[in-house]
mmCIF file of the N, C-alpha and C atoms, coordinates in Angstrom:
data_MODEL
# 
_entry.id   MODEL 
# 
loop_
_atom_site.group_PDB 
_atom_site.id 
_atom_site.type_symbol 
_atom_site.label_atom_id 
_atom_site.label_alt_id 
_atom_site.label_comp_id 
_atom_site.label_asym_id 
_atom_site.label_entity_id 
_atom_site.label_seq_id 
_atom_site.pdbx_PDB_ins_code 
_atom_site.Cartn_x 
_atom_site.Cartn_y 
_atom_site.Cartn_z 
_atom_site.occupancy 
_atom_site.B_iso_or_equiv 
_atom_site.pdbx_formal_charge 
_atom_site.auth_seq_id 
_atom_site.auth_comp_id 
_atom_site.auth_asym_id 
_atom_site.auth_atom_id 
_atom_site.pdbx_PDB_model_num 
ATOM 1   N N  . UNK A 1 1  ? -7.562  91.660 -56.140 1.00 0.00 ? 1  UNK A N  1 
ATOM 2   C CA . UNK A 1 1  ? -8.120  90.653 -55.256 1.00 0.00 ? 1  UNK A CA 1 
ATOM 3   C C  . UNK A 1 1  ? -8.616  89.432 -56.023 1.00 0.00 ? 1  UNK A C  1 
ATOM 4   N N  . UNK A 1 2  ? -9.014  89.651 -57.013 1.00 0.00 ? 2  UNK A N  1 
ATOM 5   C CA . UNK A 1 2  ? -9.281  88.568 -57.996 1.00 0.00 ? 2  UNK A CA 1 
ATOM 6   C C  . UNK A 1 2  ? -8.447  87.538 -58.508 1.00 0.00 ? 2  UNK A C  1 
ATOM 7   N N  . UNK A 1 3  ? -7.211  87.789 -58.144 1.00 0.00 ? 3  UNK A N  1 
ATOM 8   C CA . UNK A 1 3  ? -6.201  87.463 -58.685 1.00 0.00 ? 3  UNK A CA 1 
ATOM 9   C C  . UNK A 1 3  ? -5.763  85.666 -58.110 1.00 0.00 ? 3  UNK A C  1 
ATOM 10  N N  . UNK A 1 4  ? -5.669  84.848 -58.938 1.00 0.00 ? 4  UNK A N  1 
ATOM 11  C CA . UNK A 1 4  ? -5.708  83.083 -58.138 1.00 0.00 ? 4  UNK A CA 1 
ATOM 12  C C  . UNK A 1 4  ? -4.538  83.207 -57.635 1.00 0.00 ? 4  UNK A C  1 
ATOM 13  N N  . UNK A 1 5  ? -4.408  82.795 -56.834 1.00 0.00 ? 5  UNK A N  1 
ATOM 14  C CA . UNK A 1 5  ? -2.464  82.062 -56.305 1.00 0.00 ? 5  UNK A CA 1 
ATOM 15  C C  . UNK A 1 5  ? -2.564  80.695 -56.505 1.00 0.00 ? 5  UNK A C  1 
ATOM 16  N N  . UNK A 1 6  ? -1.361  80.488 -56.956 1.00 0.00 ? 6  UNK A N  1 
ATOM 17  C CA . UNK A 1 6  ? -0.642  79.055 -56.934 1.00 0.00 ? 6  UNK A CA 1 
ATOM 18  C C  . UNK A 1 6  ? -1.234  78.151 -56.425 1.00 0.00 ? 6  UNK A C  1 
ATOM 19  N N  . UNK A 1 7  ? -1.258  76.763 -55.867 1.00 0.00 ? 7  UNK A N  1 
ATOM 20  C CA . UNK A 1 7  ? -1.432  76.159 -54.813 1.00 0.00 ? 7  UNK A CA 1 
ATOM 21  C C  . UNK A 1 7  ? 0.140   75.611 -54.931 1.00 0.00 ? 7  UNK A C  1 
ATOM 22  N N  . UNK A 1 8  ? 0.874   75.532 -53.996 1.00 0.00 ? 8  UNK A N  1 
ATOM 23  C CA . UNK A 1 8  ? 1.976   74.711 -53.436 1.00 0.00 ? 8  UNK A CA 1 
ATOM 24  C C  . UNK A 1 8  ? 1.798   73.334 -52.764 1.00 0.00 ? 8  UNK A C  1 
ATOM 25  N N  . UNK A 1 9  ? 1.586   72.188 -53.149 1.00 0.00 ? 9  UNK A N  1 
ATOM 26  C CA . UNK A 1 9  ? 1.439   71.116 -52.209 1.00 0.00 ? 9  UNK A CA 1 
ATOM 27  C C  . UNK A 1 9  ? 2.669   70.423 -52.069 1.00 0.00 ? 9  UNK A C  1 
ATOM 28  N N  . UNK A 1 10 ? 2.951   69.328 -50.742 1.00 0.00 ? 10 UNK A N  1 
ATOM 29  C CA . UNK A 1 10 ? 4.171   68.904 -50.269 1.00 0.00 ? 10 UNK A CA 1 
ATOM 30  C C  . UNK A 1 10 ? 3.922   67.595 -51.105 1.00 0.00 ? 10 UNK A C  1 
ATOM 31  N N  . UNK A 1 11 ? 5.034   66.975 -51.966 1.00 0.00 ? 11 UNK A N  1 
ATOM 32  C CA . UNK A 1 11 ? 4.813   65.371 -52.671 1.00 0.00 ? 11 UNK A CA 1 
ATOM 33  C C  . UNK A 1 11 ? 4.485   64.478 -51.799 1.00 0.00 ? 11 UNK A C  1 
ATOM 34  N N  . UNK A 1 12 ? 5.611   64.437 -50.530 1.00 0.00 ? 12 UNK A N  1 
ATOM 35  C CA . UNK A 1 12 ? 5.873   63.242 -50.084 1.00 0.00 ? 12 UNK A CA 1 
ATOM 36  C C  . UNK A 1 12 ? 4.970   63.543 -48.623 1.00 0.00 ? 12 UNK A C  1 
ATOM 37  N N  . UNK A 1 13 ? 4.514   62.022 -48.849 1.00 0.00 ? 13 UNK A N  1 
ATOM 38  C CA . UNK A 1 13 ? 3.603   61.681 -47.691 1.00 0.00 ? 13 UNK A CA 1 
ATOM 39  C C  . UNK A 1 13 ? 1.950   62.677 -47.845 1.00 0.00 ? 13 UNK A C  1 
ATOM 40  N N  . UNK A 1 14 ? 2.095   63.563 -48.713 1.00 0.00 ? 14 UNK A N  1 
ATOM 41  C CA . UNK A 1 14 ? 0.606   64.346 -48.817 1.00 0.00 ? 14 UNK A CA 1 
ATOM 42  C C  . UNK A 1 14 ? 0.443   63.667 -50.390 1.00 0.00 ? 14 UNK A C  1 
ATOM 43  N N  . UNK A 1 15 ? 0.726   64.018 -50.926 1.00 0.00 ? 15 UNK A N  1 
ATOM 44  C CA . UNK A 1 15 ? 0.352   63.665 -52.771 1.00 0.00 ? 15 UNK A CA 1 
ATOM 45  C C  . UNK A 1 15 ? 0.737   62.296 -52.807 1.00 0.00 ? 15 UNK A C  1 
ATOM 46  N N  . UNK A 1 16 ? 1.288   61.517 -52.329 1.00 0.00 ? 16 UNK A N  1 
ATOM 47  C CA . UNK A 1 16 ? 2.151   60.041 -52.738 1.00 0.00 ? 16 UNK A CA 1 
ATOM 48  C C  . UNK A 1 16 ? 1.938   59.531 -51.299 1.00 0.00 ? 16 UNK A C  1 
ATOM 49  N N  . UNK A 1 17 ? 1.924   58.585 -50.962 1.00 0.00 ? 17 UNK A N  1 
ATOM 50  C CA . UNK A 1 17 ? 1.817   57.928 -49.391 1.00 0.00 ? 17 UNK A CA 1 
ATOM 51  C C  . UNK A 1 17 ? 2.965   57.519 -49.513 1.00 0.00 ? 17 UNK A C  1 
ATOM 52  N N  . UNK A 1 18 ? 3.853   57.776 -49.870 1.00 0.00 ? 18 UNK A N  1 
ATOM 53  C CA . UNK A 1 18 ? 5.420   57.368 -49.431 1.00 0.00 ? 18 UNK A CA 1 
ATOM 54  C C  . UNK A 1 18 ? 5.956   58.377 -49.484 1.00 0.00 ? 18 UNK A C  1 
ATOM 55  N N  . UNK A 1 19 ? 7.497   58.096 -49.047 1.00 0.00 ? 19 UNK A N  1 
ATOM 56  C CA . UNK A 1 19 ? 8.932   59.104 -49.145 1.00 0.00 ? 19 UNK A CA 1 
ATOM 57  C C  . UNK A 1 19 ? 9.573   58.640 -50.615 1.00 0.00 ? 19 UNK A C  1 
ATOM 58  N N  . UNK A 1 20 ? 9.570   59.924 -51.055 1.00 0.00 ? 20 UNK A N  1 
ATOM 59  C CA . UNK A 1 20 ? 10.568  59.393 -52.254 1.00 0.00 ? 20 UNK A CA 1 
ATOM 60  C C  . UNK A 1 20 ? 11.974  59.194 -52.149 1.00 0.00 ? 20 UNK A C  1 
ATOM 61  N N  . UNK A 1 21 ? 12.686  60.306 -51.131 1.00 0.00 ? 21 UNK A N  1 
ATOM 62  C CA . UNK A 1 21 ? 13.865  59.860 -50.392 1.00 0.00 ? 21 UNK A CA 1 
ATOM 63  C C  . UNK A 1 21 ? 14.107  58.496 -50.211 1.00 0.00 ? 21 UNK A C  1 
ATOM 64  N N  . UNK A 1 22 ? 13.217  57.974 -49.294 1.00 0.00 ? 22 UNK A N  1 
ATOM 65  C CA . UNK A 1 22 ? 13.385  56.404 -49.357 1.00 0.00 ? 22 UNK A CA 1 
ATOM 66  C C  . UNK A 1 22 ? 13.322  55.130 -50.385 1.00 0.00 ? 22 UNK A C  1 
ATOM 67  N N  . UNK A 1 23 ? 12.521  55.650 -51.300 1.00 0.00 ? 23 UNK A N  1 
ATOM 68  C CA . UNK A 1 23 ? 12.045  55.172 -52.413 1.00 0.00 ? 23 UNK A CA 1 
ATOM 69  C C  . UNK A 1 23 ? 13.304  55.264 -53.429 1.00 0.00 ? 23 UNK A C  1 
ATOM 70  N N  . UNK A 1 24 ? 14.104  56.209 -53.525 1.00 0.00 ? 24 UNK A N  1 
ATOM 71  C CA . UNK A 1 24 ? 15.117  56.051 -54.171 1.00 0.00 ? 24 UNK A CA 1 
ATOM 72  C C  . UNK A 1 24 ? 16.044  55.744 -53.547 1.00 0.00 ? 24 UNK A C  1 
ATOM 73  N N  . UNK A 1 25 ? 16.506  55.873 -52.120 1.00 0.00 ? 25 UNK A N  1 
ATOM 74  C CA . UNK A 1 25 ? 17.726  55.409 -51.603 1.00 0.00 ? 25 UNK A CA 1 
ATOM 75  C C  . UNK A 1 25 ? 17.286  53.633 -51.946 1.00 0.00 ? 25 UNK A C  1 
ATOM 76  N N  . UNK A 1 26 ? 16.247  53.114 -51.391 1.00 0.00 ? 26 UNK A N  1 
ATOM 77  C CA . UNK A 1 26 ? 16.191  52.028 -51.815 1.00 0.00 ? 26 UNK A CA 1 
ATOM 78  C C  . UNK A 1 26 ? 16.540  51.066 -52.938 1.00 0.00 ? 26 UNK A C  1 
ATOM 79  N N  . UNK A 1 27 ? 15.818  52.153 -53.954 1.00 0.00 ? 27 UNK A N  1 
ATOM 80  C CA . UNK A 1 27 ? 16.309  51.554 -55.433 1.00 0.00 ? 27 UNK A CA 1 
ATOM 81  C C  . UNK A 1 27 ? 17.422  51.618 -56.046 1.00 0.00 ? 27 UNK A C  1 
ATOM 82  N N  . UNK A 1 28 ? 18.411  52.925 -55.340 1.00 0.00 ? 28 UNK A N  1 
ATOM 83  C CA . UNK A 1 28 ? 19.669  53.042 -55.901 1.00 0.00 ? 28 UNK A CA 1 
ATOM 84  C C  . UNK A 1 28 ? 20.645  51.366 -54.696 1.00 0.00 ? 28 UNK A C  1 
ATOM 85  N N  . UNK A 1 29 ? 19.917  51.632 -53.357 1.00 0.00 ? 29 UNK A N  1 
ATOM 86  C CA . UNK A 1 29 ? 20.930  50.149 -52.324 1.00 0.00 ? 29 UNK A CA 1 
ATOM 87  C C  . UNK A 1 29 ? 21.053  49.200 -53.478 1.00 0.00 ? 29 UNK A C  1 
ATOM 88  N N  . UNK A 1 30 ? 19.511  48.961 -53.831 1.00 0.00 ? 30 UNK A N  1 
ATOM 89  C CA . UNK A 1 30 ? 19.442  47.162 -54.507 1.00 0.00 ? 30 UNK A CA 1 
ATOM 90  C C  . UNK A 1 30 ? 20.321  47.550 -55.858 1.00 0.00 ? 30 UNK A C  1 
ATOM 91  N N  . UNK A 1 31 ? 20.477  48.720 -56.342 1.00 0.00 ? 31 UNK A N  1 
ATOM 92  C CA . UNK A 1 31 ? 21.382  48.755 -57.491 1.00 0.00 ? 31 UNK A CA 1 
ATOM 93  C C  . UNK A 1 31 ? 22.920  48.858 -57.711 1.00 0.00 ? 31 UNK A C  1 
ATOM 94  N N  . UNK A 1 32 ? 22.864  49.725 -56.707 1.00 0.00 ? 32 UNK A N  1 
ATOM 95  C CA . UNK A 1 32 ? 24.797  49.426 -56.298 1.00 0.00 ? 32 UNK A CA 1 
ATOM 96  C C  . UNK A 1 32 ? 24.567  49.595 -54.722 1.00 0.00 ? 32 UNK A C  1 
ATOM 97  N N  . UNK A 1 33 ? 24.988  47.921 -54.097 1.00 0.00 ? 33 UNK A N  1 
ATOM 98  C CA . UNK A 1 33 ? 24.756  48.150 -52.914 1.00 0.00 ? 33 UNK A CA 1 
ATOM 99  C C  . UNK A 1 33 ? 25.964  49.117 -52.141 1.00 0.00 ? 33 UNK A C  1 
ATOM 100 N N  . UNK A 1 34 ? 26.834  48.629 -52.957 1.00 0.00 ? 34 UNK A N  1 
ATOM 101 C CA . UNK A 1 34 ? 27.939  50.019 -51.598 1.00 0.00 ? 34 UNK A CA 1 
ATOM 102 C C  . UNK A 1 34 ? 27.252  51.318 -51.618 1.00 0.00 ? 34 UNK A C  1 
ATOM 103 N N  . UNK A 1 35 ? 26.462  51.520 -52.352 1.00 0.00 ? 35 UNK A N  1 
ATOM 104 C CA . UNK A 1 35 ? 25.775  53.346 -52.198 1.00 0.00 ? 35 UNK A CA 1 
ATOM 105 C C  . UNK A 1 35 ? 25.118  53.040 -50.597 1.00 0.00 ? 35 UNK A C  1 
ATOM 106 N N  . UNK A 1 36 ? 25.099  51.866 -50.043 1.00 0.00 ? 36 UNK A N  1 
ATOM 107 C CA . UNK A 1 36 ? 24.553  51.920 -48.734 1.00 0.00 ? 36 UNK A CA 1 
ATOM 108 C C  . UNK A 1 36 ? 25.811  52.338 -47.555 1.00 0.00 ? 36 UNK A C  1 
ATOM 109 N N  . UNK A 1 37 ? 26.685  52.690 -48.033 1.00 0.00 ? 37 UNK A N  1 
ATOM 110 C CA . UNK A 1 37 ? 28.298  53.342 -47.078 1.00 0.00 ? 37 UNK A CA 1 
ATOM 111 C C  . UNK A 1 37 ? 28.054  54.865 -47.254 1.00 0.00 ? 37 UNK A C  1 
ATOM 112 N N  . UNK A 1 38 ? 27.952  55.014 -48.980 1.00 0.00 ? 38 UNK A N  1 
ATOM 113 C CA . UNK A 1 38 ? 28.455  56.041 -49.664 1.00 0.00 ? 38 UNK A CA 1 
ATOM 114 C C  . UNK A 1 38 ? 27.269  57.235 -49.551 1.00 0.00 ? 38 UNK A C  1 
ATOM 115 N N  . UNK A 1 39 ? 25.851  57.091 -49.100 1.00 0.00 ? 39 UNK A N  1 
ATOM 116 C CA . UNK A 1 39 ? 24.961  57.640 -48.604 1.00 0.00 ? 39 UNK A CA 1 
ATOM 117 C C  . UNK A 1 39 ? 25.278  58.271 -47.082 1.00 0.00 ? 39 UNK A C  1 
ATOM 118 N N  . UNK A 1 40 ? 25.823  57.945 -46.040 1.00 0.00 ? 40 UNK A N  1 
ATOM 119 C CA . UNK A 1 40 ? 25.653  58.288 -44.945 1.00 0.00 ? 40 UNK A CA 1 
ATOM 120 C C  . UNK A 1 40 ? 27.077  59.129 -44.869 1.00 0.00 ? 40 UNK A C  1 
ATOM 121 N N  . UNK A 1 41 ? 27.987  59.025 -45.775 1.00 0.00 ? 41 UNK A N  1 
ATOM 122 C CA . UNK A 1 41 ? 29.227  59.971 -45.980 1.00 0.00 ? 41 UNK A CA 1 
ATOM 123 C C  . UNK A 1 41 ? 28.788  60.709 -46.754 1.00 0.00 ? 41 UNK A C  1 
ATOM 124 N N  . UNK A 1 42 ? 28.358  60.907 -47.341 1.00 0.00 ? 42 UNK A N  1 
ATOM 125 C CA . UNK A 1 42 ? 28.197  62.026 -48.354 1.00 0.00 ? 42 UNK A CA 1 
ATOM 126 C C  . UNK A 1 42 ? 27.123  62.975 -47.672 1.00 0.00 ? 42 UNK A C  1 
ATOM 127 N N  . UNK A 1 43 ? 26.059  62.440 -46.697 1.00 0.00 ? 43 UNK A N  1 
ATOM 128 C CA . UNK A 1 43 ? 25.322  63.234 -45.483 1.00 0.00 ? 43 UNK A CA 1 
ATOM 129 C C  . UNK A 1 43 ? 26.793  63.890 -44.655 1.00 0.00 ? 43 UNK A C  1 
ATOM 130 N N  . UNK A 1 44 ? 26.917  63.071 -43.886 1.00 0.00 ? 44 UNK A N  1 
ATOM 131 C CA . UNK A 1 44 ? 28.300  63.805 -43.096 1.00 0.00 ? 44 UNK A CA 1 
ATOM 132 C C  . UNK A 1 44 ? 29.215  64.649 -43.852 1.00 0.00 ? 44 UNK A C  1 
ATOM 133 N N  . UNK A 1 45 ? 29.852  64.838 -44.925 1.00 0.00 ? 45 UNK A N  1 
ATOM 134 C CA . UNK A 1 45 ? 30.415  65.142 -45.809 1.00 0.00 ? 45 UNK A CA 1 
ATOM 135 C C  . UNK A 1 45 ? 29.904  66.152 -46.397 1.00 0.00 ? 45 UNK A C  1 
ATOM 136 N N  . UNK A 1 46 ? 29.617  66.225 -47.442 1.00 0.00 ? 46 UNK A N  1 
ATOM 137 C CA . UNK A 1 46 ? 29.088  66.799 -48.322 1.00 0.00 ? 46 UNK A CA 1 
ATOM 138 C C  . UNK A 1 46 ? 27.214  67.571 -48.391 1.00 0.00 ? 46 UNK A C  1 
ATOM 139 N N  . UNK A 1 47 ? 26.459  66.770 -47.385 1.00 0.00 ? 47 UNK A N  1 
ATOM 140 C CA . UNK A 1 47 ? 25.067  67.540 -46.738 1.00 0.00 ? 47 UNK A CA 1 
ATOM 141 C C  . UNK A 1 47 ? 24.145  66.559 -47.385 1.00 0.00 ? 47 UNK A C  1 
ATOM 142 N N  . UNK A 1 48 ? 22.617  66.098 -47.030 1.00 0.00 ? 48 UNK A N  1 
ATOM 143 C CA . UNK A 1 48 ? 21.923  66.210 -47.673 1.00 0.00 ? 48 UNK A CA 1 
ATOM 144 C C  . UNK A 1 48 ? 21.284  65.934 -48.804 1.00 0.00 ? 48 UNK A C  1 
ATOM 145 N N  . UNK A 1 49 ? 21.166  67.796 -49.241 1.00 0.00 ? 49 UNK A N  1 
ATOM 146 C CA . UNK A 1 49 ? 21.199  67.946 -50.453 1.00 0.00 ? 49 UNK A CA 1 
ATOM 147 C C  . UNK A 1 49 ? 22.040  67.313 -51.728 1.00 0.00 ? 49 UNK A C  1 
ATOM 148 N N  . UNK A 1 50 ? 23.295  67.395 -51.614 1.00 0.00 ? 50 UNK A N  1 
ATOM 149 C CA . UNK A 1 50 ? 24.018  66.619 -52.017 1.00 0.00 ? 50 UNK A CA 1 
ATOM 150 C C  . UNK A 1 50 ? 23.720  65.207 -52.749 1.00 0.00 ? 50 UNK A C  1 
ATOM 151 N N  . UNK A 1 51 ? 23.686  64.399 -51.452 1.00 0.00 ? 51 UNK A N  1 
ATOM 152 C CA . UNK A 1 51 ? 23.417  63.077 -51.795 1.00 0.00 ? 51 UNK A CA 1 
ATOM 153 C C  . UNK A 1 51 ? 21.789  62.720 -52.461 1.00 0.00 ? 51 UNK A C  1 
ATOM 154 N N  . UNK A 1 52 ? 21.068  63.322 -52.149 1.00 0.00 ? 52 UNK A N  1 
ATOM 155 C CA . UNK A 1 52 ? 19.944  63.021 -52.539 1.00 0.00 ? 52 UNK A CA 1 
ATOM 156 C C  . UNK A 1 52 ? 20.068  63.612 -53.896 1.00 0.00 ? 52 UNK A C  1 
ATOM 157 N N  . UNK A 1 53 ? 20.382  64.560 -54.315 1.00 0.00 ? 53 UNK A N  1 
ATOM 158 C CA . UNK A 1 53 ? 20.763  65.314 -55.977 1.00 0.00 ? 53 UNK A CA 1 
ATOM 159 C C  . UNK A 1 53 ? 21.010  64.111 -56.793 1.00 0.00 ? 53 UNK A C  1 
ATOM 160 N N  . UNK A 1 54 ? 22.692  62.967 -55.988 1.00 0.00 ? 54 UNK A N  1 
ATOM 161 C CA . UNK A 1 54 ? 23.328  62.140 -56.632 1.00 0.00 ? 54 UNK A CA 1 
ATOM 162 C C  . UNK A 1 54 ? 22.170  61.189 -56.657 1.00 0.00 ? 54 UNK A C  1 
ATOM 163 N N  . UNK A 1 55 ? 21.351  60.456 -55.818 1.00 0.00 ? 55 UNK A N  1 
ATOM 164 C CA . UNK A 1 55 ? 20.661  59.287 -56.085 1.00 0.00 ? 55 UNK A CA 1 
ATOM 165 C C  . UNK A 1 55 ? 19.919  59.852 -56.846 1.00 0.00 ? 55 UNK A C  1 
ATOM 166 N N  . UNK A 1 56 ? 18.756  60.964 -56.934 1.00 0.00 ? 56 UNK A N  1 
ATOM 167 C CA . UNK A 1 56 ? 18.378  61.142 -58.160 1.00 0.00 ? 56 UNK A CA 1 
ATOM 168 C C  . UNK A 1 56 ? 18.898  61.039 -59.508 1.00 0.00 ? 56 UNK A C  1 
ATOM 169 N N  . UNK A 1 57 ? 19.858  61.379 -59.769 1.00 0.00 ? 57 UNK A N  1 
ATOM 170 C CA . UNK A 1 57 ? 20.878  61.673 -61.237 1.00 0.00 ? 57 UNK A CA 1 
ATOM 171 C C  . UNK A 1 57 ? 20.731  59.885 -61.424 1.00 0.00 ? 57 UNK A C  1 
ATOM 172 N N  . UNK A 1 58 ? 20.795  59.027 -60.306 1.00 0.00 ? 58 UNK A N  1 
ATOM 173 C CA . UNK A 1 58 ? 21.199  57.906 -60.571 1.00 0.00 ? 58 UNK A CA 1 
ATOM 174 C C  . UNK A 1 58 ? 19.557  57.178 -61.159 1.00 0.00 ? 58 UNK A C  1 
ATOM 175 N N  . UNK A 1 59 ? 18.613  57.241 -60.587 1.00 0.00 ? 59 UNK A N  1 
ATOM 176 C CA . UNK A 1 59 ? 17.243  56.115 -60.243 1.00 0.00 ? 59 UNK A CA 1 
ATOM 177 C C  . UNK A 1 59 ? 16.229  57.362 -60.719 1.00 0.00 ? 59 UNK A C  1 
ATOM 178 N N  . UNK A 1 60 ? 15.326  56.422 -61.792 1.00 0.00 ? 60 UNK A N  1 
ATOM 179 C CA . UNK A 1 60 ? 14.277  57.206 -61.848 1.00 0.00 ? 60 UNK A CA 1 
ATOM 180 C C  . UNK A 1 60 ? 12.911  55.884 -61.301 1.00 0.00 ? 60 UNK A C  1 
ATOM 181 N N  . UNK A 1 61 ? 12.269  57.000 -61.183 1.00 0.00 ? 61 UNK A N  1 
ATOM 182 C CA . UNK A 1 61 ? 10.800  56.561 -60.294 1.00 0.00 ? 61 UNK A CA 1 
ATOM 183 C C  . UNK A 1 61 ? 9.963   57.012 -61.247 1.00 0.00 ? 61 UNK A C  1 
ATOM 184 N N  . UNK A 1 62 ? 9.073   55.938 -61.656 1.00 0.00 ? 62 UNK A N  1 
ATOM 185 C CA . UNK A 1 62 ? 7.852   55.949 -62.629 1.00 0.00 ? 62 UNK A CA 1 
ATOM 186 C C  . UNK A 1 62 ? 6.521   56.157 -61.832 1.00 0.00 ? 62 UNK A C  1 
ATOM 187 N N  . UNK A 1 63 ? 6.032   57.165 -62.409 1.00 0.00 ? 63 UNK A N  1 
ATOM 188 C CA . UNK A 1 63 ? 4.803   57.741 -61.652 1.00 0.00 ? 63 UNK A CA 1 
ATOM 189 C C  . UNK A 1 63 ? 3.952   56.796 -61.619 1.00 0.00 ? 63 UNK A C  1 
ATOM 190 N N  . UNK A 1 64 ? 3.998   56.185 -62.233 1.00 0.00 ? 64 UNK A N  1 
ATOM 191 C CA . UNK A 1 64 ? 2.340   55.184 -62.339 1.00 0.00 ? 64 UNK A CA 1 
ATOM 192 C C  . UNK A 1 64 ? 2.747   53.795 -61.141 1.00 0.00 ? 64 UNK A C  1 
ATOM 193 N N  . UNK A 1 65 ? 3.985   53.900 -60.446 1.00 0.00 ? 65 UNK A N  1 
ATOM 194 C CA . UNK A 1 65 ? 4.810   52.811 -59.564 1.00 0.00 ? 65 UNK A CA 1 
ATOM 195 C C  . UNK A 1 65 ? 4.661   53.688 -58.229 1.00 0.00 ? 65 UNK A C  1 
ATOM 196 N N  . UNK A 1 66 ? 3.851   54.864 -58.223 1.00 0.00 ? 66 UNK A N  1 
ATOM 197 C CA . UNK A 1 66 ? 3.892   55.407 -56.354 1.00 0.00 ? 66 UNK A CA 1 
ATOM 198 C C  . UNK A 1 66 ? 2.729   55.286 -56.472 1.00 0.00 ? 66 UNK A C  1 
ATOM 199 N N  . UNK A 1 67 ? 2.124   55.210 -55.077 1.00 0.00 ? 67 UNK A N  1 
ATOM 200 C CA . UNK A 1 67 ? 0.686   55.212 -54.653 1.00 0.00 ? 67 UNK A CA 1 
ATOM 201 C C  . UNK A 1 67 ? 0.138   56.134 -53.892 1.00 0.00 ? 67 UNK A C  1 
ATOM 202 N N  . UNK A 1 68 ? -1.100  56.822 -54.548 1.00 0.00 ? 68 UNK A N  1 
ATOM 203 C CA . UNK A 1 68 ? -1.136  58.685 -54.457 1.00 0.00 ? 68 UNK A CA 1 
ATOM 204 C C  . UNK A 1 68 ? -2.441  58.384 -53.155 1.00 0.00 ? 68 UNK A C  1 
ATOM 205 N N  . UNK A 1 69 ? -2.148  59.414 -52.884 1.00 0.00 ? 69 UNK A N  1 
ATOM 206 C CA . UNK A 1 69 ? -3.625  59.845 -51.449 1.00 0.00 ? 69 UNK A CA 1 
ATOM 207 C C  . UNK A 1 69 ? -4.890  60.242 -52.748 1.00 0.00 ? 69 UNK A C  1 
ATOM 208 N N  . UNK A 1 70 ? -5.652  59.497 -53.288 1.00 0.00 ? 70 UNK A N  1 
ATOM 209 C CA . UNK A 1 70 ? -6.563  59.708 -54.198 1.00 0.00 ? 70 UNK A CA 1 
ATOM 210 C C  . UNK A 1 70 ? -7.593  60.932 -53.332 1.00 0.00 ? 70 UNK A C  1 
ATOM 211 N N  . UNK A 1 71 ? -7.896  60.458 -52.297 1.00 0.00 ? 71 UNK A N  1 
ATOM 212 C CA . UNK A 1 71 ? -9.020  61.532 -51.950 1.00 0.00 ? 71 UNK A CA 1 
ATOM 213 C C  . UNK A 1 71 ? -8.622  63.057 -52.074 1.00 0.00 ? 71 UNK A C  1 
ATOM 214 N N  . UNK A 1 72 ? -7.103  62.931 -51.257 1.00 0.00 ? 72 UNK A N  1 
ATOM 215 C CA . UNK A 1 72 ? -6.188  64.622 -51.060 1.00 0.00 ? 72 UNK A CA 1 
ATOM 216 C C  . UNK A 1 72 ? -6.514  65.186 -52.694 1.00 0.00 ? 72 UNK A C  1 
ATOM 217 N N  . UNK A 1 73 ? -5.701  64.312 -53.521 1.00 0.00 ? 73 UNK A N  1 
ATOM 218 C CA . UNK A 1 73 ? -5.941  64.478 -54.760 1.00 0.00 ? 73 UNK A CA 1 
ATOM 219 C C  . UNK A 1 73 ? -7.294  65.234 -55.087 1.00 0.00 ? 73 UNK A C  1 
ATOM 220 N N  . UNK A 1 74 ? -8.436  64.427 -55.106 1.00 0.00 ? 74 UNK A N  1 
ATOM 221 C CA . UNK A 1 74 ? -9.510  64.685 -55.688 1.00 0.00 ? 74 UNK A CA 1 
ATOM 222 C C  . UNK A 1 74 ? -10.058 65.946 -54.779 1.00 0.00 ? 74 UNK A C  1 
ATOM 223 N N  . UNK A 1 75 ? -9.866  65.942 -53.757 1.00 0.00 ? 75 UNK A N  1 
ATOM 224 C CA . UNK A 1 75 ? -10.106 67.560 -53.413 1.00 0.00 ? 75 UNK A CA 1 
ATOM 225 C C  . UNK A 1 75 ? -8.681  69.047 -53.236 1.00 0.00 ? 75 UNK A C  1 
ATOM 226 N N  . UNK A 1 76 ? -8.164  68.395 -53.756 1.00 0.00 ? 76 UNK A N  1 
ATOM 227 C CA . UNK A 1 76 ? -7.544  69.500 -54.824 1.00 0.00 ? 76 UNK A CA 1 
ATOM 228 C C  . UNK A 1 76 ? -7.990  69.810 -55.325 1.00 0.00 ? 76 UNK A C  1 
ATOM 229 N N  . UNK A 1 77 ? -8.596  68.904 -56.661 1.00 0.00 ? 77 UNK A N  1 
ATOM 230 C CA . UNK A 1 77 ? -9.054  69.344 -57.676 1.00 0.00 ? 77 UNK A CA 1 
ATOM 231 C C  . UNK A 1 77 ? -10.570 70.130 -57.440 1.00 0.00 ? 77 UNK A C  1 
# 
C-alpha cells in the first residue's frame, strides 16, 4: 500500500495551453506548404497516427517556445 504510482498527465491543453498537433502541422504548412494537401491524405490514407509520426520526424518544437498552465504545473508538484 505504500507503494507511489506514477502520475500520467495529458501534454496538450493540460501541461501546455496549446495543441501540439497544431503547433506542428503549422510549422511543418509554413515549411513545405504542399504538406497542407499531403496532411489530409495521409489522414484518409494512411490514419492519423501516421501523419502526425511524419510531421514530427519533420519539425521540432522547443520547450521554452510553448506556454505551460503554470498553476496545473505547480500543483503537481
Amino acid at each position: 500500500m505504500g507503494e507511489k504510482l506514477p502520475l500520467a498527465v495529458d501534454l496538450d491543453g493540460t501541461v501546455i495551453l496549446s495543441d501540439m498537433t497544431k503547433i506542428s502541422a503549422t510549422k511543418i504548412i509554413l515549411k513545405r506548404p504542399w504538406y497542407i494537401f499531403l496532411i489530409p491524405f495521409f489522414e484518409l490514407t494512411k490514419g492519423r497516427p501516421y501523419w502526425k509520426k511524419r510531421v514530427a520526424e519533420l519539425v521540432s518544437v522547443k520547450p521554452e517556445d510553448l506556454e505551460y498552465h503554470e498553476s496545473f504545473i505547480n500543483w503537481l508538484k
